[in-house]
C-alpha positions as CSV (number, residue, x, y, z in Angstrom):
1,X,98.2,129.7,93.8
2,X,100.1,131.3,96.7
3,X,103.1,129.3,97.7
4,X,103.1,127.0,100.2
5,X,104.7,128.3,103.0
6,X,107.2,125.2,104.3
7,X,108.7,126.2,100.7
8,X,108.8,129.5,101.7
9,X,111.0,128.6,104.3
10,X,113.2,126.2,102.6
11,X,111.2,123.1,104.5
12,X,110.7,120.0,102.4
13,X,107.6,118.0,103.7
14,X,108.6,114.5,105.0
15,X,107.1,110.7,105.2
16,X,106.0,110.1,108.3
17,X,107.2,106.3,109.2
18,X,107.3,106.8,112.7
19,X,104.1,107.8,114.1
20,X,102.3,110.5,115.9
21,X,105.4,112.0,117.2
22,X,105.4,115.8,118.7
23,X,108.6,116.4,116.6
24,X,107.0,115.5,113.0
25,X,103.8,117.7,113.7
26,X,101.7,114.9,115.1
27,X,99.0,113.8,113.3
28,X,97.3,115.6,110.3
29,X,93.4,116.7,110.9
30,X,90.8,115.7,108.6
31,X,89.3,118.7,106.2
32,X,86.3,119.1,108.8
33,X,88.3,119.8,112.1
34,X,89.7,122.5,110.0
35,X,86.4,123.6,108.9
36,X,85.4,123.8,112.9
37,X,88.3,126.0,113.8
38,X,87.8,128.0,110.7
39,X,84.1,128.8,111.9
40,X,85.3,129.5,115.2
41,X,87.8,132.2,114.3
42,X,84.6,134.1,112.8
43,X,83.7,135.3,116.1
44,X,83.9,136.3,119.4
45,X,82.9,133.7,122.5
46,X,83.6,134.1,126.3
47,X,86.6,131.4,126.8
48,X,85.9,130.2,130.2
49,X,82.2,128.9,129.1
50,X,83.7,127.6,126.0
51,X,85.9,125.3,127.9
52,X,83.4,124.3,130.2
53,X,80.2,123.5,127.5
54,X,83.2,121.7,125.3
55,X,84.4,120.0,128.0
56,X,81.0,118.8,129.1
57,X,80.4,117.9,125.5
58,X,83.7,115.7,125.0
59,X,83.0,114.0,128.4
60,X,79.6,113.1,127.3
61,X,80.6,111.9,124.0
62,X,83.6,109.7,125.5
63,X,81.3,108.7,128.1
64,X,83.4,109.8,131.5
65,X,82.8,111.9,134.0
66,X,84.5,115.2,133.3
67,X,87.2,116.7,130.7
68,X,89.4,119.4,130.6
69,X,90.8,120.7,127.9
70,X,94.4,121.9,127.4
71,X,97.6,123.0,125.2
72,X,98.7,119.4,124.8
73,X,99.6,116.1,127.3
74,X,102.5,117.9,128.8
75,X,100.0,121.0,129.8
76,X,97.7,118.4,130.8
77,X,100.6,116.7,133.3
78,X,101.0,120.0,134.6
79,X,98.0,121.4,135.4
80,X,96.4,118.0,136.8
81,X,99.1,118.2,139.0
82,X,98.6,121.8,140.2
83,X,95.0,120.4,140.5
84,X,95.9,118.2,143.0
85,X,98.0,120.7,145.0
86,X,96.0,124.2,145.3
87,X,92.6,122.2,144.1
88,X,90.0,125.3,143.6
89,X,91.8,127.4,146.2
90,X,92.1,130.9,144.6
91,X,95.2,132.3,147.0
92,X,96.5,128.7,146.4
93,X,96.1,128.4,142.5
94,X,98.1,132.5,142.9
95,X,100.7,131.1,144.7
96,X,102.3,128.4,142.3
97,X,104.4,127.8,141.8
98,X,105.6,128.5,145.1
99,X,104.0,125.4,147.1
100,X,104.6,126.4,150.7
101,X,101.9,125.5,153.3
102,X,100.4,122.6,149.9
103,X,100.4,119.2,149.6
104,X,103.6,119.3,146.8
105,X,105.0,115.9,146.8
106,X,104.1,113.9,143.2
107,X,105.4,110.1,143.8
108,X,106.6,108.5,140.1
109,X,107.5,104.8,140.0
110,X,111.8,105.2,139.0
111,X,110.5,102.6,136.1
112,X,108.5,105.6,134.5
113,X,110.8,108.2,135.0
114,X,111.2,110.3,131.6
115,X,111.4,113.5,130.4
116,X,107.5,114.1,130.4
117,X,108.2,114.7,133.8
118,X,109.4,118.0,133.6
119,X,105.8,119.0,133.0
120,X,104.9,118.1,136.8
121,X,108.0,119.8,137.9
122,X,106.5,123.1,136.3
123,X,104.0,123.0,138.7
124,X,105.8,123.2,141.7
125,X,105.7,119.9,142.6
126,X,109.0,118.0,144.3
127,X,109.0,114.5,142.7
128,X,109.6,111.5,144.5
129,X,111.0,108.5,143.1
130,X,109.6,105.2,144.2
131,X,112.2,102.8,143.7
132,X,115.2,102.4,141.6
133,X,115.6,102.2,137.5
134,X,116.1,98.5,136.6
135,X,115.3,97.0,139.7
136,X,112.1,95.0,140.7
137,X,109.9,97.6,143.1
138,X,108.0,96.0,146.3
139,X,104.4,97.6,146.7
140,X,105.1,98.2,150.2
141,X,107.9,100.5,148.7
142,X,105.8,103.0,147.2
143,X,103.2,102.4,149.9
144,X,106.2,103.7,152.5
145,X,106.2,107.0,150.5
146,X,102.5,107.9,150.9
147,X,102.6,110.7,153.9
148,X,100.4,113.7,154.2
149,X,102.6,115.8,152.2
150,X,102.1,113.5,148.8
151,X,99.7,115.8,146.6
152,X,99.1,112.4,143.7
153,X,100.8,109.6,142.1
154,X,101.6,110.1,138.6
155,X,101.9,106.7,136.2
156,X,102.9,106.6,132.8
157,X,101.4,104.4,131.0
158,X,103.7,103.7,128.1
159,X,106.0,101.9,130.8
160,X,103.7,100.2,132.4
161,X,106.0,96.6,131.3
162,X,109.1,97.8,132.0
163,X,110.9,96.4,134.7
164,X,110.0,98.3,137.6
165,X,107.1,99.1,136.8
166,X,103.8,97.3,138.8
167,X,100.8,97.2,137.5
168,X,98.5,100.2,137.4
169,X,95.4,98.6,139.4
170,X,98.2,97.9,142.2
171,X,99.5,101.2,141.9
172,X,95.2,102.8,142.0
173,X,95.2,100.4,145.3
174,X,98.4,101.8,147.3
175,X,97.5,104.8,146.5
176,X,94.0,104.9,147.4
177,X,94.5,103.4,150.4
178,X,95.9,106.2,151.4
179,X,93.8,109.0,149.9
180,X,96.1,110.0,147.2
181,X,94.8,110.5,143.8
182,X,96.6,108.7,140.5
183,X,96.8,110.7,137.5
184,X,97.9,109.1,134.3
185,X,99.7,109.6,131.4
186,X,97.9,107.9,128.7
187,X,99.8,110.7,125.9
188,X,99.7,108.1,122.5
189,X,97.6,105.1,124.8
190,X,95.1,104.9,121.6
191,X,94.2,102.9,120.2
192,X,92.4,100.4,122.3
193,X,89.7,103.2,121.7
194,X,88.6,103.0,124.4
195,X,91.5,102.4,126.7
196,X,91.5,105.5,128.7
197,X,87.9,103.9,130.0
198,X,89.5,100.8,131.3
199,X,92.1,102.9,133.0
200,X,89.4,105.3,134.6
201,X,87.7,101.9,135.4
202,X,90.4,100.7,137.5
203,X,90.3,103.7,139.3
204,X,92.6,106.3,138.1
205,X,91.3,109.7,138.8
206,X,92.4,111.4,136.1
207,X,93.8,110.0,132.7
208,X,95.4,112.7,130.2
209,X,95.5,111.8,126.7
210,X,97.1,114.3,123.0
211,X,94.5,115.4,120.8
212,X,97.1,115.8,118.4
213,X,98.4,112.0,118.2
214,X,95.6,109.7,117.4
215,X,92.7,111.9,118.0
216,X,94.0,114.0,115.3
217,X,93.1,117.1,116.4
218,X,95.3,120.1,116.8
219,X,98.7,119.0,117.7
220,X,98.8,121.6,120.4
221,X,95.6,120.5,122.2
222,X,94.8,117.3,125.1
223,X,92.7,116.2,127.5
224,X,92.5,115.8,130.9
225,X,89.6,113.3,131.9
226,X,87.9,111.8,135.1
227,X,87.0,113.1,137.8
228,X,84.4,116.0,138.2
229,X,85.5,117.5,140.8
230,X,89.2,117.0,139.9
231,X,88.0,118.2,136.6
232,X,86.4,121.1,138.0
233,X,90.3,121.7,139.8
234,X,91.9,121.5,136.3
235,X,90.0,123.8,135.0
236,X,90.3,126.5,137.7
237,X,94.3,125.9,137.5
238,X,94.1,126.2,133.7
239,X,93.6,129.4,131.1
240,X,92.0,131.3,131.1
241,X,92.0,131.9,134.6
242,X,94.8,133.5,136.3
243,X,96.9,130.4,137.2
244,X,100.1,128.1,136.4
245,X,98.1,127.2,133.5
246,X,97.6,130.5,132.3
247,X,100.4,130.8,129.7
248,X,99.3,127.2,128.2
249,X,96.6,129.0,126.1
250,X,93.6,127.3,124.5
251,X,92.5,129.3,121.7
252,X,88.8,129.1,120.4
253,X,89.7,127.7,117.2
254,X,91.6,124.8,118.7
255,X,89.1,124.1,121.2
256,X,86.3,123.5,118.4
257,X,88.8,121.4,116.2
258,X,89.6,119.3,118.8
259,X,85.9,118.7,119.4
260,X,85.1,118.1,116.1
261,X,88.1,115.7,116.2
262,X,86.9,113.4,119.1
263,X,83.1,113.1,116.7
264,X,85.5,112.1,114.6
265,X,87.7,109.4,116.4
266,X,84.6,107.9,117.7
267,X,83.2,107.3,114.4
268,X,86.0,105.6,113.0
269,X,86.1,101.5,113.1
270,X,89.4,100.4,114.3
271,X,89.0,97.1,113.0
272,X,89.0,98.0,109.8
273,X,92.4,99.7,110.8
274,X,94.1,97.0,112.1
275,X,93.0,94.7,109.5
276,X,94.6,97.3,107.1
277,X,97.6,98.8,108.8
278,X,98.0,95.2,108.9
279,X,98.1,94.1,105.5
280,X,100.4,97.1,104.7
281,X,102.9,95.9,106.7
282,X,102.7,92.5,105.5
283,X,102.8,93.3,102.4
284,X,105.9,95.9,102.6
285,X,107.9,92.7,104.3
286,X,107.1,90.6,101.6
287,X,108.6,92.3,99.2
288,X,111.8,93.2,100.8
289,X,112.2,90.3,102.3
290,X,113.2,89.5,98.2
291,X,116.4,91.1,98.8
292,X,119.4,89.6,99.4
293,X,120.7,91.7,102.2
294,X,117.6,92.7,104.0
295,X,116.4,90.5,106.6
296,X,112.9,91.4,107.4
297,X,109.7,90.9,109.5
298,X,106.5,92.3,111.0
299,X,105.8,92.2,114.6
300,X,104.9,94.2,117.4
301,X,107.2,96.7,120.0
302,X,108.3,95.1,123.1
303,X,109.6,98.3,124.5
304,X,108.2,101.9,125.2
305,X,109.1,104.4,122.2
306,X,106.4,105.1,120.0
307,X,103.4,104.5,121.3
308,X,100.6,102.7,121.0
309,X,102.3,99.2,120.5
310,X,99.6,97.5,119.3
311,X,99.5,99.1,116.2
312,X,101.8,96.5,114.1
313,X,104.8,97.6,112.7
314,X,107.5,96.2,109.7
315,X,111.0,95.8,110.7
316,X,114.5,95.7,108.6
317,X,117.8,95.0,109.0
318,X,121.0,95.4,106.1
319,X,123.7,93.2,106.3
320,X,126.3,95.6,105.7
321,X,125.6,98.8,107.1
322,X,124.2,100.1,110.5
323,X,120.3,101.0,111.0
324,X,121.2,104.4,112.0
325,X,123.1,105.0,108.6
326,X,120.4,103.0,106.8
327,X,117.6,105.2,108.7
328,X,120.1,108.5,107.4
329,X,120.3,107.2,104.2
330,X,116.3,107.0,104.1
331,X,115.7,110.6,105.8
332,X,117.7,112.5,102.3
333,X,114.7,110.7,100.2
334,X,112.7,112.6,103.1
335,X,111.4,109.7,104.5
336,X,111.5,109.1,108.8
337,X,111.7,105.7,110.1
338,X,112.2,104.7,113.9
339,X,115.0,102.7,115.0
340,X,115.0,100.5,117.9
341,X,118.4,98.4,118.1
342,X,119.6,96.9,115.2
343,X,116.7,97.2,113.5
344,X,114.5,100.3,111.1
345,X,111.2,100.1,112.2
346,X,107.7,101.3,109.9
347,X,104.9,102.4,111.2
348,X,102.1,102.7,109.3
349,X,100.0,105.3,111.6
350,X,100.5,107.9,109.9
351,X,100.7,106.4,106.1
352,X,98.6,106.1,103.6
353,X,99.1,103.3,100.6
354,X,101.2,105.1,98.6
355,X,103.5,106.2,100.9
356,X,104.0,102.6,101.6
357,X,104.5,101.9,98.1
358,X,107.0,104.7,98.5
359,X,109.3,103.5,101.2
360,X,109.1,100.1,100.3
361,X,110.6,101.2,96.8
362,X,113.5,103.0,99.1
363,X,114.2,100.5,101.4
364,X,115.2,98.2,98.2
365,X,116.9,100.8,96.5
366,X,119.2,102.1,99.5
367,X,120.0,97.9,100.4
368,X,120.6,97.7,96.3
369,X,123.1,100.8,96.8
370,X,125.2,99.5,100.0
371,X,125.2,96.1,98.7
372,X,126.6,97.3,95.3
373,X,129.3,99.3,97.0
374,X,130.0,96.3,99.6
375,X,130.5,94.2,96.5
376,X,132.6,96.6,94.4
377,X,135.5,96.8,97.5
């Protein structure tokens, strides 16, 4: 057997406690999205009707109007956004990012402001923030901001309950009242399912989802969905035409695993998930709570980080060490938990039962070894 190649280059595969997170390798794809991309590398296609046809496809499978397919969210952000600006406009879509003479102004509610926002920033666009970090933001604020330079509105929906933040039907309605479009950042928004419906049904043109996270396709694919004609615009900004979007390649194997992917995703019954990731979590509590120096429980986020935050979650404190050290302590078994606060935090999105068996046996035995030493001074 040839060796695997992470041992090859001295990597050691981890436990993924944390979730579908961009800097663990996202999700892992199920035998037949790798069949798909296998098939697909056997031979030659024309890549522009490929996305279109595939795009068609997904739309009609997730049942909205058009989809777009791209490298990943953050290609999505950017390219939705040069959608907005140059629209189908060849000398336009040639002339990013360089936005003289274009609507280039992307409005962001200060609550959402986050890194992911670089990606709209690649495409030229001068950001605007509506607002102030931490402080309760009037609609006719960001209403005040709408002029006839403001190219969209971008909302991300992981903050939606921070404070700051209003409530994206508001947001659709300011906006729309003046003529400017509302893209979303739905990155890690699933499950609900079917939430990137409800946010299309409020009235967002354009809602861009991974199809690495929970649609567990290829980590370096997404989708941009809504809109036909905005759809139409995406695609015309993105490879492989000759546009901002054009070094964000989408190969032909990728593009067929993440469309074997979303047959996948809307096959699966996420009640029967729930119901299970559920009991894990339960479960994992109940026996640590056992411990003397672990005080444990299973709940829900309250604040952005790993998204979605419906998915539940098992959380631990020690009562002699930090969660940072105690999430250290956990990562040299090779196992990577989240910590929020005081407290390690499990998420079982990414598990499967005996990798909860696994870190509940590690949580006990790194308490057992602090409390030992904690006794023994």
């Amino acid at each position: 057997m040839t060796e695997n190649l992470m041992t090859r280059l001295g990597l050691n595969p981890v436990v993924n406690a944390i979730g579908t997170m961009t800097m663990l390798g996202g999700s892992l794809m199920d035998p037949s999205v790798l069949d798909a991309m296998r098939e697909a590398s056997k031979s030659y296609v024309e890549l522009a009707e490929l996305h279109d046809r595939a795009g068609a496809y997904i739309a009609e499978l997730l049942g909205v109007e058009g989809a777009c397919i791209t490298c990943g969210a953050a290609a999505g952000m950017t390219i939705a956004t040069a959608a907005c600006m140059a629209g189908k406009d060849p000398l336009k879509i040639e002339q990013l990012p360089n936005t003289l003479e274009m609507r280039n102004t992307c409005v962001v509610l200060a609550a959402h402001d986050s890194p992911f926002i670089q990606g709209i920033r690649m495409a030229g666009a001068r950001i605007v923030m509506a607002g102030e970090k931490n402080s309760r933001l009037e609609p006719q604020e960001l209403a005040s901001l709408l002029n006839d330079q403001v190219a969209c509105v971008f909302y991300i929906a992981e903050s939606t309950e921070v404070v700051g933040s209003l409530p994206l039907s508001e947001v659709i309605a300011i906006a729309h009242a003046h003529n400017v479009p509302v893209l979303v950042d739905a990155a890690a928004e699933i499950p609900p399912q079917t939430s990137y419906k409800e946010m299309l049904s409020l009235g967002a043109d354009l809602v861009i989802l991974s199809g690495g996270k929970e649609l567990r396709g290829p980590q370096s694919s997404g989708l941009i969905l809504g809109r036909l004609d905005l759809i139409a615009c995406c695609n015309a900004n993105g490879c492989p035409h000759h546009s901002i979007g054009r070094p964000m390649k989408v190969d032909k194997e990728t593009i067929a695993g993440l469309t074997r992917a979303v047959e996948l995703y809307l096959a699966k019954d996420y009640s029967v998930e729930m119901v299970r990731w559920k009991a894990w979590m339960a479960e994992m509590v109940a026996l640590c709570v056992q411990h003397p120096s672990l005080t444990c429980y299973e709940g829900y986020p309250k604040n952005p980080g790993v998204q979605p935050t419906i998915i539940p979650r098992a959380y631990f404190r020690h009562s002699e060490i930090g969660s940072e050290q105690f999430a250290d302590e956990l990562k040299k078994l090779g196992i990577w938990v989240w910590v929020e606060n005081e407290w390690i935090v499990v998420n079982p999105q990414c598990l499967d039962y005996k990798q909860v068996e696994l870190i509940t046996q590690s949580i006990i035995a790194v308490a057992s070894v602090f409390s030992n030493k904690q006794h023994a001074l």
